[in-house]
N, C-alpha and C positions, 0 to 999 in steps of 0.2 A: 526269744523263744515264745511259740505261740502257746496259751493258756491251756490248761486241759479241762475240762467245763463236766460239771456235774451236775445237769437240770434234777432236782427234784422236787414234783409236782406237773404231771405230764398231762393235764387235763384240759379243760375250756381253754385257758391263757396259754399254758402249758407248750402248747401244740406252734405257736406260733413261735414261741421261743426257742422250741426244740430246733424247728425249719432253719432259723435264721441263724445259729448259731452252727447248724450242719453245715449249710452253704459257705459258712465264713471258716471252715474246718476248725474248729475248735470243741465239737461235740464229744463227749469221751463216753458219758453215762449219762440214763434217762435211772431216775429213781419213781417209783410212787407205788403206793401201799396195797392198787388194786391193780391186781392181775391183769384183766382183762383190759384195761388201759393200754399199759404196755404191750400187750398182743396185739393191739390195733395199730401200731406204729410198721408199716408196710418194708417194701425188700431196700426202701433205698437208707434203710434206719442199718441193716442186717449188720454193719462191724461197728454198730454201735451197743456196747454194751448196756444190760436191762438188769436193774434188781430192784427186790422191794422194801431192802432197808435201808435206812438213813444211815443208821452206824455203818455197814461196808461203803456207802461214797464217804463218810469222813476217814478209813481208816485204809481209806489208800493214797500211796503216795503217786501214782499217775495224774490224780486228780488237784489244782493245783485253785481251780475257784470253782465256787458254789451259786448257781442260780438256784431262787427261791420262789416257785408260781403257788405255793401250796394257800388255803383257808387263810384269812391274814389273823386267825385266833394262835396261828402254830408260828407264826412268824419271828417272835421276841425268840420262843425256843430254840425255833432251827438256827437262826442267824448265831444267838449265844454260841450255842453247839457245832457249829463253822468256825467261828472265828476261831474258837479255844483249841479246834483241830489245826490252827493255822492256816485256812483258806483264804484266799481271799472273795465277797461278797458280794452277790448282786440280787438284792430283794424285790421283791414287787411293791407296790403300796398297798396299804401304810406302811412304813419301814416296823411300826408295830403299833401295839394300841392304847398307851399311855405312855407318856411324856417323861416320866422315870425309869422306864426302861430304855427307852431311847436313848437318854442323857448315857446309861448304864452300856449301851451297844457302841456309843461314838468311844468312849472312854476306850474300853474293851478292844477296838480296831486299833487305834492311836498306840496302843499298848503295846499290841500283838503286831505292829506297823502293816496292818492288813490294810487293802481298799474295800473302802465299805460304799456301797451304793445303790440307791432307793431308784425305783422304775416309774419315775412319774414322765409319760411318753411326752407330754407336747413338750418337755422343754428339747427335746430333739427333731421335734415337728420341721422341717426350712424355714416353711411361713410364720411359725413363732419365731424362731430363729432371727430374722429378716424383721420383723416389729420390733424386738427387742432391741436391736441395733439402731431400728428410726429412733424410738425412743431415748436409748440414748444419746443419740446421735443432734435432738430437738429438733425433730421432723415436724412432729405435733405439736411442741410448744410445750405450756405449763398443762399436768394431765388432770381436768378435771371428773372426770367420773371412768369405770370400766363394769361391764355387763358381760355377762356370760351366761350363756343357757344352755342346756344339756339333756335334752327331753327324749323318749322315744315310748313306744308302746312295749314293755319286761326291757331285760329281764327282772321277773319281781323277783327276790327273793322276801327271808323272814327271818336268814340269818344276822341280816344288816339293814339299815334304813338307807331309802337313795341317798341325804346327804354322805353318808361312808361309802358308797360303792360309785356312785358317779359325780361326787364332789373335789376331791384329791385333786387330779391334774387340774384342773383349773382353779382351786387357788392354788397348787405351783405355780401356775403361768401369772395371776394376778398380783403375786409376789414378787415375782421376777420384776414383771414391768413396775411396781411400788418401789422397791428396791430398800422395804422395810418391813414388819410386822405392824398389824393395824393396831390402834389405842384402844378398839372393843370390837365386839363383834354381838351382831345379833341375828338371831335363827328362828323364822317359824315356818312351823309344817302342820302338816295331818296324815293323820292313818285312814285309808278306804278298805284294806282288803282283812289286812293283819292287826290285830290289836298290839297296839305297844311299837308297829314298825314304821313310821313315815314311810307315805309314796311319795311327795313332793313336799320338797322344803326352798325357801327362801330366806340366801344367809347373804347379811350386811354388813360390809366392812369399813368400819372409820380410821380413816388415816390422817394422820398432820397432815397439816398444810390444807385443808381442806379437800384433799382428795375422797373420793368416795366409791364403792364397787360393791355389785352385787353379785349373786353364783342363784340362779335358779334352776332345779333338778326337780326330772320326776319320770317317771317308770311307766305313769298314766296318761300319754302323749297319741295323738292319731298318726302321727307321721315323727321323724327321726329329726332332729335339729341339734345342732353345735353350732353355734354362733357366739366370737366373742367381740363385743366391741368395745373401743379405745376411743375417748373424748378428751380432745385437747386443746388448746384456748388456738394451734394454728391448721388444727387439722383433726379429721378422724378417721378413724383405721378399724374395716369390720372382715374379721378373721371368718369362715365358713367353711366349715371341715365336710360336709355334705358336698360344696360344690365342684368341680374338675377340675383339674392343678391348676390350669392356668387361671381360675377366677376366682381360685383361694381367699386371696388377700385383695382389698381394694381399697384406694385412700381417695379420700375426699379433702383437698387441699383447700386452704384459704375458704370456707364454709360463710365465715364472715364477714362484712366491712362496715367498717364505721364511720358514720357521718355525723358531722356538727364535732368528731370529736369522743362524743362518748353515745351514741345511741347503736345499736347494733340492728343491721338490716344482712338477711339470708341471703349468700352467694347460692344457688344451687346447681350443681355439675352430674354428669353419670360416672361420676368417678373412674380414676385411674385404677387401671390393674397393674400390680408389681408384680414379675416373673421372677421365679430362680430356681434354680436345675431340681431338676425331679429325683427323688430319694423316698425309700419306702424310711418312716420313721422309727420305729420299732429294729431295724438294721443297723440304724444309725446308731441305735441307743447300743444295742449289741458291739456294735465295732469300736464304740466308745469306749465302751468295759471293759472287752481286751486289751487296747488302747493302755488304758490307766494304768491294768494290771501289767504289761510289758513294762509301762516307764515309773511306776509308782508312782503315779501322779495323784493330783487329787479330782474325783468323777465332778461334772456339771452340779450332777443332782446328789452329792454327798450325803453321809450322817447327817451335817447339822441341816443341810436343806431338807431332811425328813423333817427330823424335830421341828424345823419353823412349822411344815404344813400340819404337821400332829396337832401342834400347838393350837391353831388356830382351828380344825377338826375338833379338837376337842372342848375350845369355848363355844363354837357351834351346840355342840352339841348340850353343855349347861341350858345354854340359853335360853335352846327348842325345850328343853326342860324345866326351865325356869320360868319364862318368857321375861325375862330381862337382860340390860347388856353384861357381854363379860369380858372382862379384861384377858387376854392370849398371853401376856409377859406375867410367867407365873412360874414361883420356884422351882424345881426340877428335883429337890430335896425328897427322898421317903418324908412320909407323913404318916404311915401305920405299917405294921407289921405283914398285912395280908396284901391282895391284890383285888380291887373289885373295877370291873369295867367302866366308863364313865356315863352309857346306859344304866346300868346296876341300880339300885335304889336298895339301901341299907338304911333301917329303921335306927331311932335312939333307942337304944339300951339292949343291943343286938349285943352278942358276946362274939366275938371272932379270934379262932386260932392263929399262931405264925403261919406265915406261909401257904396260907388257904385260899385259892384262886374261886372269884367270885365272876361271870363272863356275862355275854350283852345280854337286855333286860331282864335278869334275875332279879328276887323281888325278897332280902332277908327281913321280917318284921320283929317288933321289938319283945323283946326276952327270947327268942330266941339262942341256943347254945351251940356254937360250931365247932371242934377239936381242930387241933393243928393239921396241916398237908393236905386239908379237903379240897375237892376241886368241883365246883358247881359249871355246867356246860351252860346253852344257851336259855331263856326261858325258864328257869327254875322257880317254881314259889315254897319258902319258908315258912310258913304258919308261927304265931306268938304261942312260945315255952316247950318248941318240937326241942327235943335232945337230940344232937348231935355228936357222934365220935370222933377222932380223929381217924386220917385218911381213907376218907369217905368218897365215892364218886359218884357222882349223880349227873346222868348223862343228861341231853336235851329233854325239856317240855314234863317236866316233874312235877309236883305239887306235892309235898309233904304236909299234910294236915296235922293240927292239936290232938294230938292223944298218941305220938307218933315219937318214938325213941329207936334211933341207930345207933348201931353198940360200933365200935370200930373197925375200918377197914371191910365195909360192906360198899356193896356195887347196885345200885339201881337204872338198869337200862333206861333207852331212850323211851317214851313216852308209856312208862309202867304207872299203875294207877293203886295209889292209897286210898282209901276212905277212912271217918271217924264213926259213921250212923248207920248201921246194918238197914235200916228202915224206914229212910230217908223219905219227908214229906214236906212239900212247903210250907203248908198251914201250923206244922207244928215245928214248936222250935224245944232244939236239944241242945242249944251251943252248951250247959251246964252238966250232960251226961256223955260227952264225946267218950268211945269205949276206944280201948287202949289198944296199940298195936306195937308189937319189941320183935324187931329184926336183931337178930343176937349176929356176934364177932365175926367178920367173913360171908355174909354170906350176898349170895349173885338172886338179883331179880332181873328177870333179862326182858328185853324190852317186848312192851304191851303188852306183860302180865297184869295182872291184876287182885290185888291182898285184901281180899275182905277182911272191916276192922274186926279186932277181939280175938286175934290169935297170935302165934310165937310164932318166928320163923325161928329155927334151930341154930347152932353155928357152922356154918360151912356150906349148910344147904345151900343145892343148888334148884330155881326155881325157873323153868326153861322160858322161852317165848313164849307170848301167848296164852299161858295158863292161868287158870284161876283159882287161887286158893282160898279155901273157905276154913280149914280145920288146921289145929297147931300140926308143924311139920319139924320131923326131927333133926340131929343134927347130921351133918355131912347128905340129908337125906336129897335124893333126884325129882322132882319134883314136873310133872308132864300133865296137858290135857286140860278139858275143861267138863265137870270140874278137876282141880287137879287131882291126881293118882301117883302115889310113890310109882315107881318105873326101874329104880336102884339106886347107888350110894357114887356119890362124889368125892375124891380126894382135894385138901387144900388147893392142889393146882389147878383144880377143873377136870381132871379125867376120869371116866365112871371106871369104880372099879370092883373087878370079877377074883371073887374069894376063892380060897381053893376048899381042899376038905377041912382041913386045921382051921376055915375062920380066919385066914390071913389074906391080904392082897398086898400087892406093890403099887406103886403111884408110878406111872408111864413116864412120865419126866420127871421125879425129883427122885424117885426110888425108896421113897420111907414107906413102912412098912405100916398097915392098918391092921385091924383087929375086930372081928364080929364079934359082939360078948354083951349079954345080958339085952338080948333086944335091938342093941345099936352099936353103932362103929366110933372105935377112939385110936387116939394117933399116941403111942408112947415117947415116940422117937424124939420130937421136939414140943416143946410146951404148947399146948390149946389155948390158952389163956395169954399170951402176944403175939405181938408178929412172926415172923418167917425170917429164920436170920440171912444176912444181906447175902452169902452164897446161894439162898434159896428163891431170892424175893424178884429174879428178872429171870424174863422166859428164854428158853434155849431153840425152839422150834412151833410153826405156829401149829394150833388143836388139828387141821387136815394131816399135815406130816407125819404126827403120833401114830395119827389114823391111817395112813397110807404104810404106815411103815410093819 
């Protein structure tokens, strides 16, 4: 029976997947979060079904595997949340982004007898394909070194440094032909555009026996280059993904001869070109995964062949941090309670909650206090002795400063702005009078506001984009403008809400009931003072639909 396929994540990657997967008829559902994506998918998509939540492809039975193109920060998630629906899996790389969850995903498939399968293309490439076999075939001999370069001019991003975004399939491929994990690995790079991001890294891999390979990437390239090459005591083999099928692959036979014995004098040839039948790779990979999931087999590029290239991604990345070697055979065991990126950098005497997701270069310093279920996005700085509540979210590009306490279950959008110094001057230094800022229980600063220090925000308030608050702001209170200006009252779940004569309103989605009295609005219905009990605490519809409706 042929698979029923539920791409979700329908974007850059997305697009390609979706194509390949139509053609092969196995397309069922296009998932992704943003509308207009999905509207861009034209008439030959039309009976292919379109939604924008994850949970309706896990909770249909039509759908029978899961393709994954989504941000590889959602990956560990989504994959978890597949299998446990009983799907079977086809992720993108990284399979995820630490090496315990990893270990926690292979388990989980084995478990649930799911096929679980990481998207690292060239190992379906022909021409890797076809090297793979020379080698072990001992076309080349004994292999002493391998070279791989992967350059172009962007895409830059800032969410990831090129070693993570264009280092992956090539060490798959340099594993494959090793046909081991290296003894260390060493990483260096530099940052030109982004602070904290490598454009170009150079990662070195030591393996027994003397073998050796390097992965050079970078973002900051005049021209586009993929080239890998393969050094062997009877031959060399230079892979070129830039050039036209037929001159893909070329071997250079017998390079050497030796005379008296032991001196070595250069054969030199224009090398041979090896042909073998044309196949878009990415189709391959696709027809693979259907493949596996008809006969339950196990994929090429499996779980554990994630885990090897995680592994060594992520002594890479030690390294480029350290600048020393790191050993990649490293236990797979939890080691702390929380999850912190292996960009991340956590200070000594940092406090950190269970279960408190810490992501790439975030920066907690020490006395710092985090509560349990927080989740820090990308780029976040912690300031030394901020107070922290539990399930706290703090989206990208944050900076909490000293003088700065979150009460719990409060929201700080992406790139919203604290301060500690109303009257900030180089020349003069306050670090000893930082004035105090208490974001109280619940409440939303939404992104590229901005909280002048020395005031309260209330509990619940809501403080919209963009605006600027200079004065304490009450609770539940709407918060607009710059500078800001009350505008109306917010209920727990985010909906502005319109009192009647009694001083009473309704909350649009959860339907408790609030109260205008003495100046400000209180909720009797369920306690102010914790959370939302679990019937209340997941959304039914998103904020336009309320609105629409």
């Amino acid at each position: 029976m042929t698979s029923h396929v539920a791409l979700i994540g329908a974007g850059y990657w997305g697009k390609n997947l979706a194509r390949n997967f139509l053609q092969l008829g196995a397309l069922h559902t296009i998932c992704d979060s943003h509308r207009p994506t999905l509207d861009s998918y034209g008439d030959e998509y039309r009976d292919v079904r379109k939604v924008e939540s994850v949970e309706t492809v896990l909770a249909c039975d039509d759908v029978h595997a899961v393709v994954i193109a989504a941000p590889a920060v959602h990956h560990f998630r989504l994959t978890e949340a597949a299998l446990n629906a009983d799907k079977d899996v086809y992720v993108e790389k990284p399979l995820c982004l630490n090496p315990n969850d990893a270990a926690r995903l292979i388990d989980l498939a084995q478990s649930k007898n799911r096929v679980l399968m990481v998207g690292h293309l060239l190992q379906y490439h022909p021409y890797v394909q076809k090297l793979n076999s020379m080698v072990r075939d001992g076309e080349l001999g004994k292999l002493f070194y391998i070279t791989s370069n992967r350059l172009n001019l962007g895409k830059i991003r800032k969410e990831e440094n090129a070693l993570w975004s264009f280092a992956p399939h090539d060490i798959s491929v340099i594993l494959g032909l090793a046909g081991a994990l290296p003894e260390d690995v060493t990483c260096h790079g530099q940052n030109y555009l982004t602070e904290g991001v490598a454009d170009t890294t150079l990662t070195q891999l030591r393996f027994s026996g003397g073998l050796r390979a390097h992965v050079y990437v970078s973002w900051l390239n005049p021209f586009k280059e993929q080239k890998l090459t393969v050094v062997g005591s009877n031959g060399m083999a230079v892979f070129d993904d830039t050039k036209p099928w037929d001159e893909k692959l070329v071997v250079y036979r017998n390079y050497l001869t030796w005379t008296e014995g032991n001196t070595p004098t250069v054969r030199k040839s224009d090398g041979e070109k090896v042909a073998v039948p044309q196949d878009e790779p990415l189709k391959s990979e696709c027809r693979h995964f259907l493949e596996c999931c008809r006969t339950r087999s196990a994929p090429l590029t499996d779980g554990r062949e994630g885990l090897r290239v995680l592994q060594v991604l992520n002594a890479a990345q030690q390294s480029l941090e350290s600048g020393t070697a790191v050993s990649p055979v490293v236990s797979t065991a939890p080691t702390s309670e929380y999850f912190a990126h292996p960009t991340a950098t956590i200070d000594e005497g940092a406090v950190i909650g269970k279960g408190t997701k810490i992501w790439h270069y975030s920066h907690v310093s020490s006395d710092a206090e985090l509560g349990a279920a927080c989740n820090l996005g990308q780029n976040v700085f912690i300031a030394p002795n901020v107070s922290i509540g539990s399930n706290v979210k703090i989206q990208n590009n944050v900076s909490v400063y000293t003088g700065t306490t979150l009460e719990d279950d409060v929201f700080l959008g992406p790139s919203c702005v604290l301060t500690n110094v109303s009257n900030p001057r180089s020349q003069i230094v306050r670090r000893n009078i930082y004035e105090k800022t208490l974001i109280r229980r619940g409440a939303t600063i939404g992104a590229n506001a901005t909280i002048v220090c020395g005031v309260t925000i209330g509990r619940y308030a809501f403080v919209a984009a963009g605006a600027v608050v200079t004065k304490d702001v009450p609770d539940y209170a709407l918060m607009t403008g710059i500078p800001a200006k009350q505008s109306g009252w917010m209920s727990r779940h985010g909906h502005r809400l319109e009192f009647d004569d009694t001083g009473r309103a309704a909350c649009a989605e959860s339907g408790l009931v609030y109260e205008f009295r003495d100046g400000g609005v209180r909720c009797d219905e369920v306690s102010e003072d914790t959370s939302l009990p679990v019937d209340l605490a997941t959304g039914t519809r998103s904020y336009r639909a309320f609105r629409a409706a």
